[in-house]
C-alpha positions as CSV (number, residue, x, y, z in Angstrom):
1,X,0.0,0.0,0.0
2,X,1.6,3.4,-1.1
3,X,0.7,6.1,1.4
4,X,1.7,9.3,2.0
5,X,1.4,11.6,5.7
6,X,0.8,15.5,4.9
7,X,3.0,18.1,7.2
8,X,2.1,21.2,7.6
9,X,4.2,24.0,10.4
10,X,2.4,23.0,13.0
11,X,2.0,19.1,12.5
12,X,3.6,16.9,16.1
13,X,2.2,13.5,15.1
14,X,3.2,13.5,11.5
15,X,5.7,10.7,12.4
16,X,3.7,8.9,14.9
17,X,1.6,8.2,11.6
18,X,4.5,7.4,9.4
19,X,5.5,4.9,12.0
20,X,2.2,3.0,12.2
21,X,1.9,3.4,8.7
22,X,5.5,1.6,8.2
23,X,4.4,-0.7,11.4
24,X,1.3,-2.3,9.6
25,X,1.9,-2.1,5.5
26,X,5.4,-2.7,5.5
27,X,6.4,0.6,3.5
28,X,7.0,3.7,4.9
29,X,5.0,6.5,3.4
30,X,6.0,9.5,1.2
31,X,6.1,12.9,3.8
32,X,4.6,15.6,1.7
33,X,5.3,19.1,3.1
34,X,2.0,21.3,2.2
35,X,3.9,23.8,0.0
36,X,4.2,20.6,-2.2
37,X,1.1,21.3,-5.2
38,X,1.0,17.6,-6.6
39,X,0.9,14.2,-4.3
40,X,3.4,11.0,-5.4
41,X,1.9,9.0,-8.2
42,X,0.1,6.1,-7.5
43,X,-1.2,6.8,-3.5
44,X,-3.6,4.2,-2.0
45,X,-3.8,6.5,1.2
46,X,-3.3,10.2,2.4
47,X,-2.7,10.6,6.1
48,X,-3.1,14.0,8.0
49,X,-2.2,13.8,10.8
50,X,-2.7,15.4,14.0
51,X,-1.0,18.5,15.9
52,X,-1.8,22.2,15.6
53,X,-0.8,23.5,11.9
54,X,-0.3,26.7,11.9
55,X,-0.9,27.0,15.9
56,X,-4.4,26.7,15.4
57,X,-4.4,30.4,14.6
58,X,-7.9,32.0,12.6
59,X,-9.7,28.5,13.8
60,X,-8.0,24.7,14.0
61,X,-7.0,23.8,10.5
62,X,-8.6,27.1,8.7
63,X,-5.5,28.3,7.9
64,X,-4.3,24.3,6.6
65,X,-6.8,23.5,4.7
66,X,-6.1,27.0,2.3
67,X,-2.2,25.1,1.7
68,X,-1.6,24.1,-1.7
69,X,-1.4,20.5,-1.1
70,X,-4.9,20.3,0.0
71,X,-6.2,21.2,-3.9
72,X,-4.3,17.8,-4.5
73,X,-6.0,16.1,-1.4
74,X,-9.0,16.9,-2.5
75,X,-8.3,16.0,-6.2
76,X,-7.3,12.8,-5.1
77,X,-10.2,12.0,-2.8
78,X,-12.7,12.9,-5.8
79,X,-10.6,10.4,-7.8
80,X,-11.3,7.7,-5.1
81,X,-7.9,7.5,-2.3
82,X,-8.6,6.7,0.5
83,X,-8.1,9.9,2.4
84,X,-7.7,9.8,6.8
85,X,-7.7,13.1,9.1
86,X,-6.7,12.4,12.5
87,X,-6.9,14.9,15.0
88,X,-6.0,17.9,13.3
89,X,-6.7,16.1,10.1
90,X,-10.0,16.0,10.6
91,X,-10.4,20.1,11.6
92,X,-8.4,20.2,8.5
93,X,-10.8,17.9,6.3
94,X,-13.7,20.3,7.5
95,X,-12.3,23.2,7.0
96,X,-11.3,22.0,3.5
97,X,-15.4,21.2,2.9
98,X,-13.7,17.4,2.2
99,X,-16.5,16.8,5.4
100,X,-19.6,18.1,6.8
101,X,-19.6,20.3,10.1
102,X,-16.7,22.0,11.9
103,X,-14.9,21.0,15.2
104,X,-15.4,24.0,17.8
105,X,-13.7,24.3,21.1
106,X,-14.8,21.3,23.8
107,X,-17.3,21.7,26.2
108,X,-16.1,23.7,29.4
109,X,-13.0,24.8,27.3
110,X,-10.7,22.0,28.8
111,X,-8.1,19.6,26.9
112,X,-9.4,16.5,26.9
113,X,-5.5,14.3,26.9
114,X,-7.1,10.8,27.7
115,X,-8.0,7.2,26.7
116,X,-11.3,7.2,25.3
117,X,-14.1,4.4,24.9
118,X,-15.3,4.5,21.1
119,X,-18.2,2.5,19.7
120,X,-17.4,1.2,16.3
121,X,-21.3,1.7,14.3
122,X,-20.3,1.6,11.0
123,X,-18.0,-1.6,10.3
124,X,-18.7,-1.4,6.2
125,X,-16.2,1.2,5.1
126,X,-12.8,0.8,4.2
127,X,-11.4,2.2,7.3
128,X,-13.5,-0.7,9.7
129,X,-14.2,-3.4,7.8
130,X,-11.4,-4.9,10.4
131,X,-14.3,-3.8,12.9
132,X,-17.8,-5.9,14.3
133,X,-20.6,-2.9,14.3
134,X,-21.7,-2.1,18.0
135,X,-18.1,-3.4,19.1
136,X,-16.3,-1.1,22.0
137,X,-12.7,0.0,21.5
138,X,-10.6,2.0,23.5
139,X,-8.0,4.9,21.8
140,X,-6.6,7.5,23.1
141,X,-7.5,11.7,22.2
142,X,-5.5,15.1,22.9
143,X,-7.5,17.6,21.5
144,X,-8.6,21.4,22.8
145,X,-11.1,21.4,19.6
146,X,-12.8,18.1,19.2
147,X,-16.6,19.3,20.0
148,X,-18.4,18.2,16.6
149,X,-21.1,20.1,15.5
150,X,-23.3,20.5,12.6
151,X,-26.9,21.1,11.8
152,X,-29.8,19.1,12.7
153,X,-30.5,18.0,9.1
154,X,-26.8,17.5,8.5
155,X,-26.5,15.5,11.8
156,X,-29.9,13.6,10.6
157,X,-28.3,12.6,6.8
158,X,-25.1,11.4,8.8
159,X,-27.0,8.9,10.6
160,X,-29.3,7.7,7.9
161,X,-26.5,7.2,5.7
162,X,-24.7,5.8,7.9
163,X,-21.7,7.8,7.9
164,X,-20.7,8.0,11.8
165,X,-18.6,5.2,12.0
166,X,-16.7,6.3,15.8
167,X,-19.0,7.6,18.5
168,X,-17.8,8.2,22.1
169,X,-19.0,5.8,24.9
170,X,-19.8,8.5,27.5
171,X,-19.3,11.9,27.9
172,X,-15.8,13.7,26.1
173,X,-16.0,17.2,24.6
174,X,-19.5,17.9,23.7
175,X,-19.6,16.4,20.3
176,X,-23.4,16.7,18.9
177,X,-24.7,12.8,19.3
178,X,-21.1,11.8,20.9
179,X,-19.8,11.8,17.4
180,X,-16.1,11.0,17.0
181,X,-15.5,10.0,13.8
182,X,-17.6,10.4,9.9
183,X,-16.6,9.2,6.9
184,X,-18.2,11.1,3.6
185,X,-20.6,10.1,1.2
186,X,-18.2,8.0,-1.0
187,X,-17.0,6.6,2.3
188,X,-13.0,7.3,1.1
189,X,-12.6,10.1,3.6
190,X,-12.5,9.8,7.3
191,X,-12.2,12.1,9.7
192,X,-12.0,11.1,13.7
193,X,-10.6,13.5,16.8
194,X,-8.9,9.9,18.6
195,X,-5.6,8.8,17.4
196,X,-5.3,5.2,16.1
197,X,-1.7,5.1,15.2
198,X,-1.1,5.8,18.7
199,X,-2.6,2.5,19.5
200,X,-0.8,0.0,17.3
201,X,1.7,-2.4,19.0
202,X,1.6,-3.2,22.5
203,X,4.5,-1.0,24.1
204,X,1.7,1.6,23.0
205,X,-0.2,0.1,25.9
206,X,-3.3,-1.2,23.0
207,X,-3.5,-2.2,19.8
208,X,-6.8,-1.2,19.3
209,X,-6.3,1.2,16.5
210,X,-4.0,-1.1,14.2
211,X,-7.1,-2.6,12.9
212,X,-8.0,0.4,10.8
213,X,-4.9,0.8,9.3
214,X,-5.1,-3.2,8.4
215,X,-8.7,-2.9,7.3
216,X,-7.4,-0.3,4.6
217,X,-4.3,-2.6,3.7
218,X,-6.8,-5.4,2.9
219,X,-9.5,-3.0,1.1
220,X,-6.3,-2.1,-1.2
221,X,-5.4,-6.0,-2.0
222,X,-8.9,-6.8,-2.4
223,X,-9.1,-3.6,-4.9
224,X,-5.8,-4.0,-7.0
């Protein structure tokens, strides 16, 4: 699988993704600095990854998702990659209109810097078919801006189409319907505030998250 991780000024888990990416597909991934206007040839995966680009100036990932890389991103989502926001990736895929709703600051203006319970409720996409719907993970978050919002009638669609795929078990930063995690319409773009590649081997404490990255290693075999 030929991935690549996005780095922007700002990015601090750029090589935690790198490494889990390496871990699990056996390749390490191209690092693509956002001044870059084109993406490597051939990608099966864009990763961005979490941190505070741009120090979270204007609104987390406003100023990001205006780099020239993200024209690429977006190009190469539209022609099908698989395309994962973690974190800061996924303030960045919202701000970028790559996915509905915006991530606002959490509920009593805390950092939430904790193991989370996630309930996996979509186990059908790419990212989860490694999943069993309605099964319980645990990864952990870091986030000041993980509070997912959107409209009533956007929030509605999501459901329906079954597009939340992560939802927080409990209480965590005020996301609308303890959402954690959406995919789009196409289901090739995911965007989730908990960090996966921090839970891949077992000096990490869990390996709960190395199953997405292997669900997308098997969705590319089964595809090429």
């Amino acid at each position: 699988m030929k991935s690549a991780v996005i780095v922007f000024p700002g990015s601090n888990c750029d090589r935690d993704m790198a490494e889990a990416l390496k871990l699990v597909t056996g390749r390490a991934p191209d690092m693509v600095w956002h001044r870059e206007s084109e993406l490597p040839a051939g990608l099966d995966l864009v990763a961005i990854p979490g941190g505070f680009s741009y120090g979270d100036y204007l609104r987390a990932g406003a100023m990001a998702a205006q780099s020239p890389v993200m024209r690429a991103v977006g190009e190469a989502a539209e022609q099908g990659v698989a395309v994962l926001g973690v974190c800061n990736g996924f303030q960045v895929l919202a701000e970028a209109r790559l996915l509905p709703g915006a991530l606002m600051r959490n509920a009593g203006i805390s950092f939430v810097c904790r193991d989370v319970p996630l309930r996996v409720e979509n186990s059908q996409s790419a990212f989860t078919c490694r999943y069993d719907a309605g099964e319980e993970i645990v990864l952990p978050v870091a986030h000041h801006d993980g509070n997912y919002q959107a409209d009533a009638e956007t929030l509605d669609r999501l459901e329906g189409e079954g597009r939340v795929v992560f939802r927080y078990v409990g209480e965590c930063n005020g996301s609308a319907r303890d959402i954690a995690g959406i995919i789009n319409a196409e289901g090739n773009v995911l965007g989730m505030m908990p960090h996966p590649e921090r839970a891949v081997e077992e000096a990490h404490g869990r390996t709960d998250g190395r199953r997405l990255f292997e669900a997308l290693l098997e969705t590319v075999a089964q595809t090429a």
